[in-house]
SEFI-625398 format. One line per 10 residues: their letters; for each residue y, x, z of C-alpha. Coordinates in pm, whole numbers, plus 32768, in hexadecimal, padded with zeros to 4 digits. Layout:
<recs>
A> Y,X,Z | ... $
</recs>
This chain:
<recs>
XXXXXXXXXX> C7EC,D48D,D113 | C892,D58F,D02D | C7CE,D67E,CF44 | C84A,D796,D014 | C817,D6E8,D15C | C6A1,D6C3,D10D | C66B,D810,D0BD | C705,D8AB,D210 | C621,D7B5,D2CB | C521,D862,D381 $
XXXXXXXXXX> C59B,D9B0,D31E | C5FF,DACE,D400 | C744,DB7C,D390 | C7CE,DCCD,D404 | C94E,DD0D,D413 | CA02,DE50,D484 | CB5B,DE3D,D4AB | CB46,DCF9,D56B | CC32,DD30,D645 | CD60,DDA7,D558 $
XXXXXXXXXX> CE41,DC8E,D482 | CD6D,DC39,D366 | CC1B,DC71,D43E | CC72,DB79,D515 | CCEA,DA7A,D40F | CB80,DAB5,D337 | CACA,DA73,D483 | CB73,D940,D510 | CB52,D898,D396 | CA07,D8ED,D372 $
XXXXXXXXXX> C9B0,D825,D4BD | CA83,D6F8,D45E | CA22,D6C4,D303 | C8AF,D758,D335 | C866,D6B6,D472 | C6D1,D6E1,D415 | C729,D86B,D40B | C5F8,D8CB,D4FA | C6A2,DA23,D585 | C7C1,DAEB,D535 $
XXXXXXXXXX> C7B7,DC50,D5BC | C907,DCFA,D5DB | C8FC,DE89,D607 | CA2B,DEDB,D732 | CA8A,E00E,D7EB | CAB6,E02D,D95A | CC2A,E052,D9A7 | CD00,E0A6,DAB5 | CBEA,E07F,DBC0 | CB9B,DF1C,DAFC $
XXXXXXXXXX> CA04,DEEA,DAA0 | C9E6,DE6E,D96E | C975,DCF0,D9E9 | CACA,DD20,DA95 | CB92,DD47,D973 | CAAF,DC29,D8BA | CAFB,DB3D,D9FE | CC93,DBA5,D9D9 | CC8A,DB65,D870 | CBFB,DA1D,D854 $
XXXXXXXXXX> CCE0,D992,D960 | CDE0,D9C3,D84E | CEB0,D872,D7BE | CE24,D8D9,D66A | CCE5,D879,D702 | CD39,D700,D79C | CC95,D61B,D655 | CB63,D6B4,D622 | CB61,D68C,D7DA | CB91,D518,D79F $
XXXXXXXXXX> CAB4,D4FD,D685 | C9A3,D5C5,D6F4 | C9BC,D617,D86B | C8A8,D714,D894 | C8FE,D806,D76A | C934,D90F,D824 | C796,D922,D859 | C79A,D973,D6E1 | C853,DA8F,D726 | C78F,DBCE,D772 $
XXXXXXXXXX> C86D,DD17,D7A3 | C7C0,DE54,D786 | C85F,DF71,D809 | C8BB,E09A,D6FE | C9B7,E18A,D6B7 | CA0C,E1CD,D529 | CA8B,E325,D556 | C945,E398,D5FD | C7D6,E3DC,D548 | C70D,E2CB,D506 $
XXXXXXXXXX> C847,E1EE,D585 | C7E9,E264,D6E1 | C6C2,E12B,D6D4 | C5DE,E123,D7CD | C460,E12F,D74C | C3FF,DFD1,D7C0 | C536,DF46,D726 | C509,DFE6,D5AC | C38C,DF78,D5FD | C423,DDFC,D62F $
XXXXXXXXXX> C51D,DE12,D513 | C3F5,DEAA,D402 | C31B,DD8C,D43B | C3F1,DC90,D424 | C552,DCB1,D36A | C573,DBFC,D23A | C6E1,DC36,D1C5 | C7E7,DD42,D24A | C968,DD42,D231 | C9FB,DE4E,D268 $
XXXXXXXXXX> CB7D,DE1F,D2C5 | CBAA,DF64,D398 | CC9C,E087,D345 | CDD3,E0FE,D3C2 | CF07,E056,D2FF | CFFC,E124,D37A | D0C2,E1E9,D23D | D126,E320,D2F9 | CFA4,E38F,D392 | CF33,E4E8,D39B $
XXXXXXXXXX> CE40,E50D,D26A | CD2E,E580,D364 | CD31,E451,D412 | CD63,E366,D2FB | CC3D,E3FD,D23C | CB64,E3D8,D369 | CB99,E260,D36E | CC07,E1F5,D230 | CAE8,E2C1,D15E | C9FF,E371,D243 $
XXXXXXXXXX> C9B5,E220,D334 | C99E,E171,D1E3 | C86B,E270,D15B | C7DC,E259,D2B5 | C7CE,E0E3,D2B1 | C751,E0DA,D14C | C628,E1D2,D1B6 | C60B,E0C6,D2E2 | C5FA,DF7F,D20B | C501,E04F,D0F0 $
XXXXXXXXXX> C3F5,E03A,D217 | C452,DEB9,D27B | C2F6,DDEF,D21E | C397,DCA8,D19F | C512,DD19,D124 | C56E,DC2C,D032 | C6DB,DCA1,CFFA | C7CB,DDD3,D056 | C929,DD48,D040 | CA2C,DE8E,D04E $
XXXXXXXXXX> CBA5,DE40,D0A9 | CC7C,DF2B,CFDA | CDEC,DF04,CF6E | CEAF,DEA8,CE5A | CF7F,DFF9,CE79 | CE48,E0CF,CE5B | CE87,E12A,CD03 | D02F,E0F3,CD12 | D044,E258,CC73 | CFF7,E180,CB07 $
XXXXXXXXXX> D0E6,E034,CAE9 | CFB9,DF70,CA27 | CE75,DF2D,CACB | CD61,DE86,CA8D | CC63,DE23,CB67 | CB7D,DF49,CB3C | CB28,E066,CC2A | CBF8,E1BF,CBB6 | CBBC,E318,CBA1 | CC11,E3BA,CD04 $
XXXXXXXXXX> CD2C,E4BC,CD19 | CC2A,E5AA,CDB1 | CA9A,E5C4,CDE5 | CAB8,E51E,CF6E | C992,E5EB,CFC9 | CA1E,E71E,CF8B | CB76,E6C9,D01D | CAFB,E66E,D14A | CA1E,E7A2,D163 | CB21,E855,D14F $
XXXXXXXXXX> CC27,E7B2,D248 | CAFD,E7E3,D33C | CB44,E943,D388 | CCCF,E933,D373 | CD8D,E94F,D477 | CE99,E81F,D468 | CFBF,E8DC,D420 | CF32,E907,D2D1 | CEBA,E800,D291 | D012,E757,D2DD $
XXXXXXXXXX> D0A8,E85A,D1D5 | CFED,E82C,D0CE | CFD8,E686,D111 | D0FA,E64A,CFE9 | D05C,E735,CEE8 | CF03,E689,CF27 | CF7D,E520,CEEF | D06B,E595,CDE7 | D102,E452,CD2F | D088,E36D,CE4C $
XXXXXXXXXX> D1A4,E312,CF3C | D0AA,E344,D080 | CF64,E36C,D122 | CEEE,E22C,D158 | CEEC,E1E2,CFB4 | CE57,E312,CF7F | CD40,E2DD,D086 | CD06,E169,D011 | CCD4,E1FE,CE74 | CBBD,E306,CF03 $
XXXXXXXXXX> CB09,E218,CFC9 | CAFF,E112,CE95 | CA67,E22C,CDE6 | C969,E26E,CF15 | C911,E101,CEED | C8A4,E125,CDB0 | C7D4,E241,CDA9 | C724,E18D,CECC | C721,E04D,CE03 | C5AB,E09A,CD65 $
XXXXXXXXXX> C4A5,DF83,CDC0 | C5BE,DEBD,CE9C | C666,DD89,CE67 | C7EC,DE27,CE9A | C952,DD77,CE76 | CA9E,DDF9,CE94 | CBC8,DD60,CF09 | CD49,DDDA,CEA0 | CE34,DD12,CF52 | CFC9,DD75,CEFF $
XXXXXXXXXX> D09B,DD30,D080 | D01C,DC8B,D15C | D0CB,DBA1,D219 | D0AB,DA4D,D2FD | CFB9,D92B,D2CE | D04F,D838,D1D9 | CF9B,D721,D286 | CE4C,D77B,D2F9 | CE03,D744,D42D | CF8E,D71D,D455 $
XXXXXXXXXX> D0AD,D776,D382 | D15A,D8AB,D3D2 | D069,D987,D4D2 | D089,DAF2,D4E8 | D00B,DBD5,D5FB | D0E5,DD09,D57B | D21D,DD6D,D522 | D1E4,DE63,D434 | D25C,DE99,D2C4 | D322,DD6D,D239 $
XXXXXXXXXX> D2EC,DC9E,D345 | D372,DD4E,D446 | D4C1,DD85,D36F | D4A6,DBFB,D34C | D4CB,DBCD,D4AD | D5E9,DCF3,D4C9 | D6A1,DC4C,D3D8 | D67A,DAE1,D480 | D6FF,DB8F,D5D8 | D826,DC43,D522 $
XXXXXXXXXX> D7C6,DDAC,D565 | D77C,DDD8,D3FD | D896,DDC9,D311 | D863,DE94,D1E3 | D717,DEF2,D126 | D6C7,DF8F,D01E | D61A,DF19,CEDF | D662,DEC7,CD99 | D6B4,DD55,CD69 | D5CD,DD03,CC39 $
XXXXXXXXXX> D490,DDBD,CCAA | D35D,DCCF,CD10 | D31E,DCCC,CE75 | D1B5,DCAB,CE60 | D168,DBCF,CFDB | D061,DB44,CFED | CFD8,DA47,D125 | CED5,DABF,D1DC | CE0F,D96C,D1E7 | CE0E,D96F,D047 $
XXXXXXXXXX> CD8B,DAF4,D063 | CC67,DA45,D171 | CC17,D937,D09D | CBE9,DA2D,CF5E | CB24,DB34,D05F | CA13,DA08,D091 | C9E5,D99D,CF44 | C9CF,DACC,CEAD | C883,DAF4,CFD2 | C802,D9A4,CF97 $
XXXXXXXXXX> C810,DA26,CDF2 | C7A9,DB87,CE39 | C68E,DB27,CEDD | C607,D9FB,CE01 | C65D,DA47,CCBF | C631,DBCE,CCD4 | C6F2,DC4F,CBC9 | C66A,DD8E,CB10 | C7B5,DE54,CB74 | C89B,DEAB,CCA2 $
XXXXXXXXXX> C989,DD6E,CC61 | CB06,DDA4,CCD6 | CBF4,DCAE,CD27 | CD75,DCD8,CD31 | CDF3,DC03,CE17 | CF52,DC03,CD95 | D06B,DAE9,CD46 | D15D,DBA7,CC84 | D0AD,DB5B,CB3E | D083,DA28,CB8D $
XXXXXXXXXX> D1B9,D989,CC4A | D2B5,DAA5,CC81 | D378,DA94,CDAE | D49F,DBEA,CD98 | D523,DC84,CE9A | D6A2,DC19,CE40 | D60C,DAA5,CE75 | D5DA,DB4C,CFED | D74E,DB65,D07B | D76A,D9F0,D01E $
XXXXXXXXXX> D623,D953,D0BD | D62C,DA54,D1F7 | D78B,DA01,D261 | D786,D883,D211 | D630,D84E,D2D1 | D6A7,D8D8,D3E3 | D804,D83A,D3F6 | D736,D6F8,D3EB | D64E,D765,D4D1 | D6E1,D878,D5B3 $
XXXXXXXXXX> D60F,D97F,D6A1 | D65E,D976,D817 | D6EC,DA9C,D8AD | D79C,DB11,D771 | D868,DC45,D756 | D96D,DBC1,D675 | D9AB,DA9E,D55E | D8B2,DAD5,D447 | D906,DB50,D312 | D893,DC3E,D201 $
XXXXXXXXXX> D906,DD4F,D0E7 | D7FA,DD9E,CFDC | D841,DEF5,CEF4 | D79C,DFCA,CDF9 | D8D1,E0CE,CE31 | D871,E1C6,CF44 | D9CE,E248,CFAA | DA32,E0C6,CFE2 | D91A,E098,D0BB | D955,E1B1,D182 $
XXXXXXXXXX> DAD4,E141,D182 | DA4D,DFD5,D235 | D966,E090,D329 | DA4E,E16D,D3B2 | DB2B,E04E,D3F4 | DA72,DF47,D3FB | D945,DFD8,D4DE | D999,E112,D566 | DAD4,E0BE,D5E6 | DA9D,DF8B,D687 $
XXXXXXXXXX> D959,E02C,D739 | DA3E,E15E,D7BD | DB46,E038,D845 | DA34,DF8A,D8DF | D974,E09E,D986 | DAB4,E102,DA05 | DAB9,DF80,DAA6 | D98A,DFD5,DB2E | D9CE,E11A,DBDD | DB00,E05C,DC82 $
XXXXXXXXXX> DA3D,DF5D,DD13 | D932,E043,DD9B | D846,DFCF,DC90 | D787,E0F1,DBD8 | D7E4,E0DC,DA5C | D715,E07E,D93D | D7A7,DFF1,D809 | D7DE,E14C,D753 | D63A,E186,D78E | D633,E033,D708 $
XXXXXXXXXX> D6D9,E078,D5F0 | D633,E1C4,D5AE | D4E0,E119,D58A | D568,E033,D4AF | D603,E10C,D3D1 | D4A1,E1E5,D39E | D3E0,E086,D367 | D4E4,E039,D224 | D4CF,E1C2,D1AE | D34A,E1A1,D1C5 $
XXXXXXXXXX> D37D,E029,D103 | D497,E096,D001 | D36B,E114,CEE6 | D2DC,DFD2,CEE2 | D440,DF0E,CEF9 | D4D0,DFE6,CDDA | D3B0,DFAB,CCC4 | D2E2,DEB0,CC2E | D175,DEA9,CBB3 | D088,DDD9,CABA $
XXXXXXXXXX> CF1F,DD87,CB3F | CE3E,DCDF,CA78 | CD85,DB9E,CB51 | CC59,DB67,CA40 | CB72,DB89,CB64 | CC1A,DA79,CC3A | CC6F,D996,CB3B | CAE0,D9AA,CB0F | CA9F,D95B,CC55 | CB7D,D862,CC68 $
XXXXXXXXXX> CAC2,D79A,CB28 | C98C,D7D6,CC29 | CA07,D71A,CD58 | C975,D598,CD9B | CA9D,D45C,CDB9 | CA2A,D494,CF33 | CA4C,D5F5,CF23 | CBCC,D5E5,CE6B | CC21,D516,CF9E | CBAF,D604,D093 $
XXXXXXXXX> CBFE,D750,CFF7 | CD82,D75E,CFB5 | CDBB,D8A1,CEF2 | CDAF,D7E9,CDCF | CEAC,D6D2,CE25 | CF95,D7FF,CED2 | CF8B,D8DE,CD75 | CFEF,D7E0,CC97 | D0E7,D6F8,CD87 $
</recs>
């Protein structure tokens, strides 16, 4: 058995976000390659007239799930959902739950926050920074924590193009801004949103830099780690190559591209386009618990989980991979032949989307309507075109990290360990 294996034996784990991309990736590896993990508890909120074992019983049933079925085919009795609501105070847990978790939690993930770029700041400080304070006032009180792992991003701090693995001054003092978007009504808030996050390109960096600094002023007598993965895309081979639940950010452009709706994008060729698999980001997210907790280190450690230092992949490398793959391997039901225009020039790419998307989508809705079908390609297109304007910032720019942090852990890791735990083998190959 692995170093890191051995330590998850017997130990009860908490995860929220479970049910989201990366949640559901952290939880299915920890039951494969921990299979003496005693309990994992995973915090979910009733949905659309779904309980929250309902959604736990849907998710499992999931192909991502099938190995660890085979391998071990009563995990899901490991897996405990608690019902909770991230928005709400106290995370909307019932008594008797936060009674169960205090006595017996001994590490906590915590994947959950909203992703999206465009979110109202009210909301995205309630579950990016205010869920994460509530949580870390939650785990303070848990009898036999051993580690606090914190999932940030890699884009927390994009307003500098060097960073290090260290936790940054905050644009603001969170308490007081969200004391103060308490009373507004939303209208203002939405108004004053771009002066707020000034040289950040959205709310979901900004939220992600004050709840890093949230983390740390809770970090006092706790074992904490913090995670910066860049983009984060499909497994690379754990528990199968290529599984995403979502098509948003790259991705989804990926798969736009491979049916030929997407023709143009915009982004400048030699920029680094940071991906990164979301099996390597797993992989890091465990060890960095199984080193947290043993080998407490005196400070807050951070970890950019990043490749463009390391093995740069650009974005002008894109248009070449994107349309080859899928002229190898092409999608069912596409819309036309694949095939894809990569600029830096904005009045070019606006040239190749009005005649390369917007015009075909008018000609085809205008199919539709003939044949009594209601149309759709122009909303199609639409979305498409506000997922690459939300992307461009990223796809226009590069940035340094600094992976001293990882390349220690890395040196940490057993043969066994190496073999089980990919990120290394992923960064460097």
């Amino acid at each position: 058995m692995s170093s890191i294996a051995a330590y998850y034996a017997g130990k009860n784990v908490l995860i929220t976000g479970a049910t989201g991309f990366m949640g559901k990736v952290l939880l299915e590896k920890l039951l494969r390659s921990c299979p003496e993990v005693k309990a994992i508890y995973i915090l979910v909120r009733p949905k659309a007239g779904q309980s929250t074992q309902e959604r736990t019983a849907d998710m499992i049933k999931c192909k991502l799930f099938d190995q660890v079925g085979e391998d071990c085919p009563d995990f899901e009795e490991k897996i405990i959902p608690v019902s909770a609501e991230l928005t709400q105070p106290h995370l909307a847990i019932s008594p008797d739950d936060a009674k169960r978790l205090l006595s017996c939690i001994n590490i906590v993930f915590h994947c959950a926050a909203t992703v999206r770029f465009d979110e109202p700041l009210k909301y995205a400080l309630q579950l990016n920074v205010m869920a994460t304070q509530q949580l870390l006032v939650l785990a303070r009180q848990m009898q036999y924590l051993e580690a606090f792992i914190h999932i940030s991003t890699a884009y927390a701090n994009c307003n500098r193009r060097y960073i290090e693995e260290i936790i940054y001054p905050p644009p603001v003092e969170p308490k007081k801004l969200i004391d103060s978007v308490e009373w507004m009504d939303e209208s203002i808030i939405q108004e004053i949103t771009p002066k707020l996050i000034g040289d950040r390109p959205n709310t979901y960096t900004y939220t992600k830099a004050l709840a890093e600094y949230v983390v740390q002023q809770e970090s006092s007598n706790m074992n904490i780690g913090i995670i910066r993965p860049s983009i984060v895309g499909a497994s690379w081979q754990e528990p199968f190559p290529g599984w995403i639940d979502n098509f948003n950010g790259p991705s989804g452009l990926f798969i736009a591209a491979g049916k030929g709706i997407l023709r143009t994008m915009r982004a400048t060729n030699d920029a680094v386009a940071d991906l990164i698999p979301v099996d390597v980001v797993v992989n890091l997210t465990l060890a960095a618990g199984w080193y947290t907790a043993v080998h407490r280190p005196k400070t807050t450690l951070v970890y950019n989980c990043t490749t463009g230092g390391i093995n740069p992949f650009h974005w002008g490398e894109i248009e070449y991979h994107v349309v080859s793959s899928f002229k190898r391997n092409p999608l069912e039901q596409a819309f036309r032949r694949p095939n894809a225009n990569i600029t830096s020039n904005y009045l070019i790419n606006q040239y190749w989307i009005t005649v390369s998307h917007k015009a075909p989508a008018l000609v085809y809705d205008f199919y539709l309507k003939l044949t009594g079908r209601k149309p759709r390609m122009m909303r199609i297109f639409n979305r498409l075109h506000k997922s690459m304007l939300l992307l461009e910032y990223f796809s226009s720019q590069s940035w340094e990290w600094t992976s001293d942090n990882v390349n220690m852990l890395m040196g940490q890791l057993s043969p066994e360990d190496r073999r089980v735990r990919t990120f290394h083998r992923a960064l460097l190959s």
